[in-house]
C-alpha positions, 0 to 999 in steps of 0.5 A: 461478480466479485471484485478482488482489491489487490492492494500491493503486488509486484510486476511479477504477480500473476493477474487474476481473474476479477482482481484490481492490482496495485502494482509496486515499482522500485524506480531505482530497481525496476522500469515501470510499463507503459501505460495501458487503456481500461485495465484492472492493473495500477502502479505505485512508484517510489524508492524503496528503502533496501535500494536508497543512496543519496545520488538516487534520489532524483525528485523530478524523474519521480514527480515524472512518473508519479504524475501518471493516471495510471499511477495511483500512489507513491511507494513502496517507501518508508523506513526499515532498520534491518536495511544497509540504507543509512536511516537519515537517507531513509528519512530524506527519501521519505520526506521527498516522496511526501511532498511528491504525495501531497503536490499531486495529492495521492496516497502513500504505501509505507514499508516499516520495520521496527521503526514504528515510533521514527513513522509515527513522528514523521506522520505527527509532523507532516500530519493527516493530509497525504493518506498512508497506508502500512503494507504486509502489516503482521503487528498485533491489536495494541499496534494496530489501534496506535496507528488507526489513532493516527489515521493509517490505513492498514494493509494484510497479507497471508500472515496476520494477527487475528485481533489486529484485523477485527480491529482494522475491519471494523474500523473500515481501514483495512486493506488486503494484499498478496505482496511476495505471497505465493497465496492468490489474491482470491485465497487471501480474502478467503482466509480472510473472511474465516478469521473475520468470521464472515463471507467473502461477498460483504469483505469484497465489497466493503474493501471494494469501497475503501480501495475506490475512495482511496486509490480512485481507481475509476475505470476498475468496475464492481459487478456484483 
């Protein structure tokens, strides 16, 4: 039976038959679940940078639910121009949620609008030990390989750039996800493996191994 990776949704995505789901909470905007027993559904927990201000950014209550077995990663975080949130708050945010990454040594979710090069010196600076993944990335093959060049895995969506995604593929970085989509999960990889010019049993089980290693989403099973 095939297994779906839904790398970055939100409390409100439906769950699907046979997909592991990547839950992101705002903790400044939403209440994470209690934690639940042999399940296919997993959290991330950061502040995103539409709903900073400085007097939100406490690091012991994120470190508090960041430290959960069911949380499998810090985010959504990052840096977006188009956000009212000052930049510097941005960054200062981004940097705590770093440390929060690297103390209990999980990955990071990145949200990043038009500040690729503000992402890509914070990556030089704090290096390659904390993974990041960039979430909903629609940028094309040139961008795509920058990042890859840096380490980043790189997640797609119901939009993407063709050329971006052969690339990302074949470098064994790439990540599915339905965020907001209305497209199920199953459709997305789908549509994915047209593109990709394959079937969506060897696009199951290759990102099946890339999510695993990453996320270490131990009680989710592949039965195939």
């Amino acid at each position: 039976m095939l297994l779906y990776c839904n790398s970055h949704c939100h409390l409100h995505t439906p769950q699907e038959a046979n997909a592991w789901q990547l839950i992101s909470v705002d903790v400044t905007t939403e209440a994470i679940p209690a934690p639940s027993i042999g399940t296919t559904q997993f959290y991330s927990v950061g502040w995103h940078p539409w709903y900073l201000s400085e007097e939100k950014l406490h690091k012991e209550d994120l470190m508090s639910l960041a430290s959960r077995e069911d949380v499998k990663a810090l985010g959504e975080c990052g840096l977006d121009r188009l956000a009212s949130t000052p930049l510097p708050i941005q960054e200062q945010a981004l940097m705590l949620q770093w440390h929060i990454a690297h103390e209990l040594n999980k990955p990071m979710i990145l949200h990043v609008v038009r500040a690729w090069s503000e992402v890509l010196a914070f990556r030089k600076r704090v290096g390659d030990e904390v993974p990041m993944v960039i979430h909903g990335f629609r940028g094309n093959a040139q961008l795509a390989a920058q990042l890859l060049s840096h380490g980043f895995f790189l997640s797609f969506g119901e939009h993407f750039n063709q050329d971006a995604a052969k690339w990302v593929y074949s470098a064994g970085k790439m990540l599915l996800e339905s965020d907001d989509s209305a497209l199920s999960i199953s459709q997305i990889y789908a549509n994915m493996a047209q593109a990709l010019c394959t079937t969506i049993a060897p696009l199951c089980s290759s990102l099946y191994e890339t999510n695993a290693s990453l996320f270490d989403f131990s009680t989710a099973k592949s039965r195939e």
